[in-house]
Each structure stands twice: as structure tokens, then as C-alpha cells.
C-alpha positions in Angstrom: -24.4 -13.8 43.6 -27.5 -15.9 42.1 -27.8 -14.7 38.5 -31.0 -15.6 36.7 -31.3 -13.0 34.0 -29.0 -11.0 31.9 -29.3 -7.4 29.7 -26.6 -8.1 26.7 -25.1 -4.7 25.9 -23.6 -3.9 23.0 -23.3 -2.9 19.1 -24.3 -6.6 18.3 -26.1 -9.0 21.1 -27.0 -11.7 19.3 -24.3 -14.2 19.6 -24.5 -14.0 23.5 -28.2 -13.2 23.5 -28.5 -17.1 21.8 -25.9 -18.5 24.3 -27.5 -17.2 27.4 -31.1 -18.2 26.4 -29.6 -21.7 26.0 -27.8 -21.5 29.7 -31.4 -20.8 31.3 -31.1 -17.5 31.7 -33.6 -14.8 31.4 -32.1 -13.0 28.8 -32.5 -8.7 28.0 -31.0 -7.0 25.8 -29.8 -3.2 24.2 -28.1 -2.7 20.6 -27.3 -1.3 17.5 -28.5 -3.3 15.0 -31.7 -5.2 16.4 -31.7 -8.5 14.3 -34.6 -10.9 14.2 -32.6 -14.1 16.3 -31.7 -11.2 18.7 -35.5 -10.5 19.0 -36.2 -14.4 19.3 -34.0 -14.8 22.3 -34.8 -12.1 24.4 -37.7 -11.2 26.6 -37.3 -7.4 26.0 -35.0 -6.3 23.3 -34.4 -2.5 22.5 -32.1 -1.2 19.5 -30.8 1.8 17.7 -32.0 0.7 14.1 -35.7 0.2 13.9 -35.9 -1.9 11.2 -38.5 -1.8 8.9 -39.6 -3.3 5.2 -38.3 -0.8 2.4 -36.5 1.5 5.3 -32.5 1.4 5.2 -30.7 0.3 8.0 -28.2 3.5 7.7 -24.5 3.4 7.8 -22.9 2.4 11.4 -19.8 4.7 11.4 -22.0 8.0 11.2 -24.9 6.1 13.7 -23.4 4.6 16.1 -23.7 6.5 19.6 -22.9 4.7 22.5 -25.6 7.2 24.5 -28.1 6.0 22.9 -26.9 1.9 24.1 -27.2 3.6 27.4 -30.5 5.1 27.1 -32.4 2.3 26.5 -30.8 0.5 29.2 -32.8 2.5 31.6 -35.4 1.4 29.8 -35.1 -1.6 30.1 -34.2 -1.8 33.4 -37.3 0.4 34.2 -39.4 -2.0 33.2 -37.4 -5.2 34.7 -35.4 -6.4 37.3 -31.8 -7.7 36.0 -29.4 -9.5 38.1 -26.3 -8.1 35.6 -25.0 -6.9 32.4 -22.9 -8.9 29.8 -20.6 -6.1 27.4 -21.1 -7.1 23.9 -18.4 -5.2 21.5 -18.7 -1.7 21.1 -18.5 0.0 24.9 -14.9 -1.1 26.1 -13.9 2.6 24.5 -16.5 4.3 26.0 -15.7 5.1 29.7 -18.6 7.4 30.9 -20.9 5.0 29.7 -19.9 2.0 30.9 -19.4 3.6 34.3 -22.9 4.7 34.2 -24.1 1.5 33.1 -22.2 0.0 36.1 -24.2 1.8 38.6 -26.7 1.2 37.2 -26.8 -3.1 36.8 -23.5 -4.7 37.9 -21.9 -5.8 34.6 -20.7 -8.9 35.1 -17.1 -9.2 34.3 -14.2 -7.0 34.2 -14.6 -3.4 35.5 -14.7 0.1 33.5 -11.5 0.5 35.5 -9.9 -2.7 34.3 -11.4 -2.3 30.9 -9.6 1.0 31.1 -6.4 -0.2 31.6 -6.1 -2.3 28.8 -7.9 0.1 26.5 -5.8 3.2 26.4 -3.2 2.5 24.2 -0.3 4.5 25.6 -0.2 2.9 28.8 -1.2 -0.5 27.9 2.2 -1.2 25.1 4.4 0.8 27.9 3.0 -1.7 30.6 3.5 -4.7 27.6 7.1 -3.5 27.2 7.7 -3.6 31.0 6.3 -6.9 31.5 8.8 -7.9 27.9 5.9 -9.3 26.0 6.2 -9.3 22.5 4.1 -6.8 20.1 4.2 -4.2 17.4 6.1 -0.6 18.4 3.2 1.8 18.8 3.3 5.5 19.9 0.7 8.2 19.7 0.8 10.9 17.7 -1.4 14.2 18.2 -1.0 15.5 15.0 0.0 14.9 11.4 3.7 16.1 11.9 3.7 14.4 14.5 2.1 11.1 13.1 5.2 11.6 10.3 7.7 11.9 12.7 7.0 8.8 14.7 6.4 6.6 11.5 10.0 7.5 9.9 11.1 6.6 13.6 9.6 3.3 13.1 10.0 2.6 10.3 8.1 2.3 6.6 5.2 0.7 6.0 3.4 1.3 9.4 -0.4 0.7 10.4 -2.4 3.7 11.8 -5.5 3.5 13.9 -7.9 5.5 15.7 -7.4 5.2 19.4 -11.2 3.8 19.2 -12.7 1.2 17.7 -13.1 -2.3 16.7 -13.8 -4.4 14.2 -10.6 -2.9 11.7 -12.8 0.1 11.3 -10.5 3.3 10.6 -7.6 1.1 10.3 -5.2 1.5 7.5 -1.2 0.6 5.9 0.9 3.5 4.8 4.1 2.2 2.8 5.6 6.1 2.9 5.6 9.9 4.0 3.0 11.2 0.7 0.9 8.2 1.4 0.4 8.8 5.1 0.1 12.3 5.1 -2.9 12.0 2.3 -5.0 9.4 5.0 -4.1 11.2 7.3 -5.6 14.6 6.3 -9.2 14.6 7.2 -8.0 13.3 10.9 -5.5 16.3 11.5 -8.2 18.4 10.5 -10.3 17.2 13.5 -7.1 17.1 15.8 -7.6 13.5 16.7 -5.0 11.4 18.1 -4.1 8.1 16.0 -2.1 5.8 16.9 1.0 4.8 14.5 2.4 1.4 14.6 4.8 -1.1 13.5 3.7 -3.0 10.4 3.8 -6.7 11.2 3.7 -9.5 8.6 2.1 -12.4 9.4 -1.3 -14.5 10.7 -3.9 -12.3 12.1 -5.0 -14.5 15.3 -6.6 -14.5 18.4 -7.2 -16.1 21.6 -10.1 -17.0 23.5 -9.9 -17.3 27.8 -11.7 -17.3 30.8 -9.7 -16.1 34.0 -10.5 -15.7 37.4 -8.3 -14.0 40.1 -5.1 -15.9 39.8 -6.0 -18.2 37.2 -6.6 -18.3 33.7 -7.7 -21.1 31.1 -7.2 -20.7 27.3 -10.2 -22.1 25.5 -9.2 -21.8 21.7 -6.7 -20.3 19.4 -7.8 -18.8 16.4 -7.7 -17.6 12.8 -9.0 -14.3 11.7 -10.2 -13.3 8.6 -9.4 -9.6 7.8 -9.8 -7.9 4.8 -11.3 -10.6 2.7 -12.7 -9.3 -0.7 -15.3 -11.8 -1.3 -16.6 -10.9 2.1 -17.3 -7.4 0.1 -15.6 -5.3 3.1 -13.7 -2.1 1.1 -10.6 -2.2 3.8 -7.6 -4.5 4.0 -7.9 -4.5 8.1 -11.6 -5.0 8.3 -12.4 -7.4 10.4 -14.8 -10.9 8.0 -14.8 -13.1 10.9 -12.8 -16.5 12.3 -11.9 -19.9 11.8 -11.4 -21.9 15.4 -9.3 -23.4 15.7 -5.7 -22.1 14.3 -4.5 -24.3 12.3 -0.6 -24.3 13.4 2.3 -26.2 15.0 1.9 -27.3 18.6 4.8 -25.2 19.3 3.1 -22.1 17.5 -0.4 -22.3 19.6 1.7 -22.6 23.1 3.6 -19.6 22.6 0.4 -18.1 21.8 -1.4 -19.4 25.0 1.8 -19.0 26.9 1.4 -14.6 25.8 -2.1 -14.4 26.2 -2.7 -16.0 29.5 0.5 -13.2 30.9 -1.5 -10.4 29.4 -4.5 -11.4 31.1 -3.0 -12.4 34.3 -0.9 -9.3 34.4 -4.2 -6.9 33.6 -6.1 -9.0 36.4 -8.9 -9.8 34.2 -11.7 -12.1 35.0 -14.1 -14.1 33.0 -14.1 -14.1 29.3 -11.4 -11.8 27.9 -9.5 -12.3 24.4 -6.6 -11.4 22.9 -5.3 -10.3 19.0 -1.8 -10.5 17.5 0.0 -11.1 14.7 1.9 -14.5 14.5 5.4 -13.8 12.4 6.9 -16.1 10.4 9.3 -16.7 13.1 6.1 -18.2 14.7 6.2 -14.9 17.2 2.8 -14.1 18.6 2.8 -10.2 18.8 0.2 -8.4 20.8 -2.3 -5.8 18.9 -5.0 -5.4 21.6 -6.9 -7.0 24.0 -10.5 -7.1 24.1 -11.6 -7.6 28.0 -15.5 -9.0 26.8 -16.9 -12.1 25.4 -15.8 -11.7 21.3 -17.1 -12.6 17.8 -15.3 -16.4 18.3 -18.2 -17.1 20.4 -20.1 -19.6 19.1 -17.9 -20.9 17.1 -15.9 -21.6 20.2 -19.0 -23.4 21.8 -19.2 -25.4 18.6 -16.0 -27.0 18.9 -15.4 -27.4 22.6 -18.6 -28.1 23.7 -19.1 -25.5 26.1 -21.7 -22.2 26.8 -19.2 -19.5 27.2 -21.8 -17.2 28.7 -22.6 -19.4 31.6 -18.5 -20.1 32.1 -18.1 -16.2 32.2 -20.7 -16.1 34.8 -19.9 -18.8 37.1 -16.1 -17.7 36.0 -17.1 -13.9 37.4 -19.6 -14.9 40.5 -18.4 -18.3 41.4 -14.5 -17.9 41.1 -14.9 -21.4 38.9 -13.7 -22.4 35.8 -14.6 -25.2 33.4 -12.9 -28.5 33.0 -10.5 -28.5 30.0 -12.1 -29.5 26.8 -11.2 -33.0 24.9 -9.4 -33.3 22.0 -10.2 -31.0 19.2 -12.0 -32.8 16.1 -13.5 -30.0 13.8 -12.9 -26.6 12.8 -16.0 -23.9 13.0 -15.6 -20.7 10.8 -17.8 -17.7 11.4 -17.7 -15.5 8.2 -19.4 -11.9 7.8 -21.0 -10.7 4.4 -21.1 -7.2 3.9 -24.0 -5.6 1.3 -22.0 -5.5 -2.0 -24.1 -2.7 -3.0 -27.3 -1.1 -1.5 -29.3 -3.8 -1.1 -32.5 -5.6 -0.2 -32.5 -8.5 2.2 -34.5 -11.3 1.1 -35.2 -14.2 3.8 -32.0 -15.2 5.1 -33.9 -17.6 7.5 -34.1 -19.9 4.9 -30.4 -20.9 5.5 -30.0 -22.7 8.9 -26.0 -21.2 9.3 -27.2 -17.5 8.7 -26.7 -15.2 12.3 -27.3 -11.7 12.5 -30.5 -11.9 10.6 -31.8 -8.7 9.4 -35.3 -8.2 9.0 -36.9 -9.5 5.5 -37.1 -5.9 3.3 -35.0 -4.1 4.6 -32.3 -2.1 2.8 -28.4 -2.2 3.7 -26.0 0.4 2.2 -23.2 -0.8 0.6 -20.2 -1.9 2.5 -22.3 -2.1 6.2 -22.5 -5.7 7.3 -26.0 -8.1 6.5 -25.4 -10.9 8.5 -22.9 -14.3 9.6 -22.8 -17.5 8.2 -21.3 -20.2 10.8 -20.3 -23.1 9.1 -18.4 -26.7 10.9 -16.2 -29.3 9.1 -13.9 -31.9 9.8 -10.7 -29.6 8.3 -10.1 -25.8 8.1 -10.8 -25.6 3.9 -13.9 -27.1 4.4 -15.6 -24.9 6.9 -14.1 -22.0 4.9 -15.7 -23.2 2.1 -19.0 -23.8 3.1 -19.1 -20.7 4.3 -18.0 -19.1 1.3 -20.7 -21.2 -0.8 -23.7 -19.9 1.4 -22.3 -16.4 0.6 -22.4 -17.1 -2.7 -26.0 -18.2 -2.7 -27.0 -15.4 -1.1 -25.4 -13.1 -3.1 -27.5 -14.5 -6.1 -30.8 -13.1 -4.0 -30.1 -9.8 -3.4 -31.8 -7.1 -5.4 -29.9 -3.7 -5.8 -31.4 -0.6 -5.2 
């Protein structure tokens, strides 16, 4: 399969959008959020927020409607003819759709079947238990006195979640009965299923890979930054961004490649796939989830190995190639997302060079929903952290509240 254009589908495009423009492909896209380097990479871009000078760009939890991604793919693809879709974050929960999507334009990568198998959480830590990889105890629970009855099982504190998601959203820490049952009120209420899980302390990490059918490669390692406070998200799980690579012991980032490359193997994923866990202080990765799509390390993944991820998921998915093991590691590349710290409106965020996700000059983002990235590089970890942080800073001092 010759590929030669791509429609990026997802809640946010833009990272791969940018990376496939700069592989040579003709480059389509459908999301949520619609930001301005989205816009300048694509030939045809469609979005859910239309976003407009003095308009807000609403609240993401109550907008978001995978539907509406898949409407305007048959837009788009009305209007143009596409070799294959690349999944952004946001559809690997969403069966129906990405079945129809399928059908539609051949997404290049894993299947809705696959994605499925590593999505529904049951079946995926039973099939981790069989295969005796290491990761939290998680069970299922369909109802409040249920949800109670597993956690004392557990054991106290425990970490709930929806059964749907990303990006820590939903995701919480109960250290007792009163203090679950009070979080867990509103969700009874609507009879959904959460899942209850085994609190782990530790590093919150990932890892990045591209796999082909009996083969896989970890790129990077990495760091991620949940529930950072200056990063203004209101949630201790919510998910600010990462730092590649992890800075750890040899012996630490092997065990962590050593996991990751079973999961993905075992799942029979293909081209870019990566996988969370905790790392305990026992240096023991344990496995959270796996997210079969390219992720949020993205670029700065390309940053510090020197290679396009979107054209090695390609040639990865349609070629049965992989890419040649990257050199030595030299610098450290953080991504870092600022939320709106109150209802605020965006002044030019152009004007700084490591700004992604760029909203549209004017616009108004409600407090807590995400504004944009800032991707910083260093020579050490603390360094790119802190550059990062700094930029934040100075564009914290431009925002006017509304």
C-alpha cells in the first residue's frame, strides 16, 4: 500500500498533523479542538469547536462527542480522496465509531478489534494476569456497593476510574469507605461501571514503540507529569504532559522495555502503540493501560531520537519495516500542558516559538480546559522542565480574566 495522504482523527491532531506534513504527506484532518498549527498543516481541516474572537471554546467533558469526529470525516472524505486514517487520542473507547470510520478509510494501524482487546478493562488485566505481567489489582464494579465491596477487598487507598477515557479525566484516590462512597455518588446515580483499582506508589511512566507482526522496537521511556498544580489542572491524576527521556537506572528502563514490548507482542499490535505504569520503589514497572495509537510523547520523542514517528508507523503498518535503533541519547525534551487558570482570553501565543496547540488569538477558555503545549529541549531533565515552566509563567502574565 502506497500512502500519500493522511486524515488525522482525533480529540487533538495537531502533533501528528505537524509530523506528517514534515514526512511528505498530504495531510487531512477531523477534531475537537481546531487549533491554528492544526489549520497550518493540513489541506482540509474540520473541528468540533469553531473558534472565534470573543466566543468561548466550551468545556470538553460536556462537548466532546465522538459522532460528531465521525461526521465530519465523511466530509472530508466527500470532498477528497485519502489513502488512510491515523487515530489521534480520543476514539480507542469508542467502538461503533471507529468501526465505521474503518469502513470508511482504512485506519492505518491497529484494528477496532485489536484496539478492543486491550481497551476493555476486564479482559485486558485477566489476560495481563495470565501472561504474569506485573500491574495494579483492578476489578469492575457495577455499582456503589459493589465499588465498596471490591475496594475493602483490595485494599485502602484505591484509584477509581471510568471504564472510558484518557488523559486522567474522571480519575480519582479514595483513602476510605465515607470518602469513596461520597465520589462515587453522582456515578451510581447514572449506574455506570467504574473501575476500582490498587493504589500504586511510585513514577507515573510510559513507553513509546513501534511493532510489527512479530517484532517490536522500544523508542523511549518516559516521565509523566500528572497532577501538576502549576500546570493549573484541579485533579491529582490529570494528565500536564512528559519529559523523554526517563531519567532512571539502566536496570529500571529495561525492565520497563522488557514489560512493554510482552504487552504489545502478546496483544499483536502493530505500528506505534504505548504503554503507562507505575514504576515502584522497588523499581517494578506496573501496567495501567495501554494506548494502541500514536501518544502525546510524540514530538518530543522525534526531538530526541531524530526520527518522524508518523512515517515509522506507516512504513511500520504497510511496509512490515521498522527503523534502525537510534544513537546514544544526549538531551531531554519535556512537553508541558497549561490549563486556563480562570476563564480566560488568549492573547497571541504565536509569539513563543515552543507554544503547540495554539488556540485562536481572542478566544475565551473556561477555567480548568486546556490552552495549549509548550515543548521545551535541554541538555538535563531540570532544565527542560524548567524552561517549560518559565514560558508558562510568561504566559500566565498575559492572560486577561473574564
Amino acid at each position: 500500500m502506497r500512502v500519500r495522504s493522511l486524515l488525522v482523527v482525533g480529540v487533538d491532531a495537531s502533533q501528528i498533523a505537524v509530523s506528517a506534513k514534515k514526512a511528505g504527506y498530504k495531510v487531512y484532518a477531523a477534531d475537537h479542538f481546531g487549533d491554528q498549527d492544526l489549520k497550518a498543516a493540513c489541506k482540509e481541516s474540520l473541528s468540533a469547536v469553531r473558534q472565534r474572537r470573543g466566543s468561548s471554546c466550551g468545556h470538553f467533558a460536556a462537548d466532546y462527542i465522538p459522532s460528531t469526529i465521525l461526521k465530519m470525516v465523511k466530509t472530508i472524505l466527500g470532498r477528497h480522496a485519502i489513502d488512510g486514517a491515523i487515530l489521534a487520542s480520543g476514539l480507542e473507547d469508542a467502538a461503533d465509531t471507529l468501526k465505521e470510520i474503518n469502513d470508511l478509510v482504512p485506519i492505518i494501524g491497529n484494528t477496532p478489534e485489536a484496539i478492543g482487546k486491550v481497551r476493555k478493562k476486564t479482559a485486558f488485566f485477566k489476560e495481563l494476569k495470565r501472561l504474569n505481567l506485573p500491574h495494579p489489582e483492578s476489578r469492575v464494579a457495577h455499582s456503589l456497593d459493589e465499588a465498596k465491596t471490591i475496594a475493602q477487598d483490595i485494599g485502602y487507598p484505591i484509584v477509581y476510574k471510568p471504564l472510558t477515557g484518557f488523559g486522567g479525566t474522571g480519575i480519582g484516590k479514595a483513602d476510605s469507605p465515607k470518602e469513596l462512597q461520597d465520589l462515587l455518588r453522582n456515578a451510581a446515580k447514572r449506574r455506570k461501571s467504574i473501575l476500582i483499582q490498587e493504589y500504586v506508589e511510585g513514577t507515573p511512566a510510559s513507553a513509546s514503540l513501534i511493532s510489527i507482526k512479530n517484532s517490536v522496537m522500544t523508542l523511549t521511556i518516559n516521565e509523566q507529569l500528572l497532577g501538576l498544580q502549576r500546570a493549573m489542572k484541579a485533579h491529582s491524576f490529570g494528565y500536564h504532559g512528559n519529559i523523554v527521556p526517563l531519567s532512571a537506572s539502566e536496570d529500571i528502563v529495561r525492565r520497563c522495555r522488557e514489560v512493554s514490548e510482552k504487552v504489545v507482542q502478546s496483544f499483536h499490535l502493530i505500528g506505534s502503540n504505548g504503554v503507562d505504569f507505575v514504576i515502584t520503589k522497588e523499581g517494578i514497572p506496573k501496567i495501567v493501560e495501554v494506548n494502541p495509537r500514536l501518544q502525546g510523547t510524540l514530538e518530543c520523542v522525534e526531538r530526541v531520537i531524530g526520527l518522524n514517528v508518523v512515517e515509522a508507523h506507516v512504513l511500520a503498518c504497510t511496509e512490515r519495516s521498522l527503523p534502525k535503533p537510534s544513537g546514544v541519547v544526549r538531551k531531554f525534551a519535556t512537553r508541558l500542558i497549561l490549563y486556563a487558570p480562570n476563564r480566560c482570553i488568549v492573547p497571541d501565543l504565536r509569539t513563543f516559538e515552543e507554544t503547540r496547540d495554539i488556540p485562536l488569538p481572542g478566544v475565551i477558555v473556561e477555567k480548568g480546559e486546556p490552552m495549549c503545549s509548550i515543548i521545551t529541549e535541554a541538555p538535563t531533565r531540570d532544565t527542560s522542565l524548567r524552561k517549560a515552566r518559565d514560558i508558562i509563567g510568561s504566559i500566565l502574565s498575559l492572560l486577561i480574566t473574564t
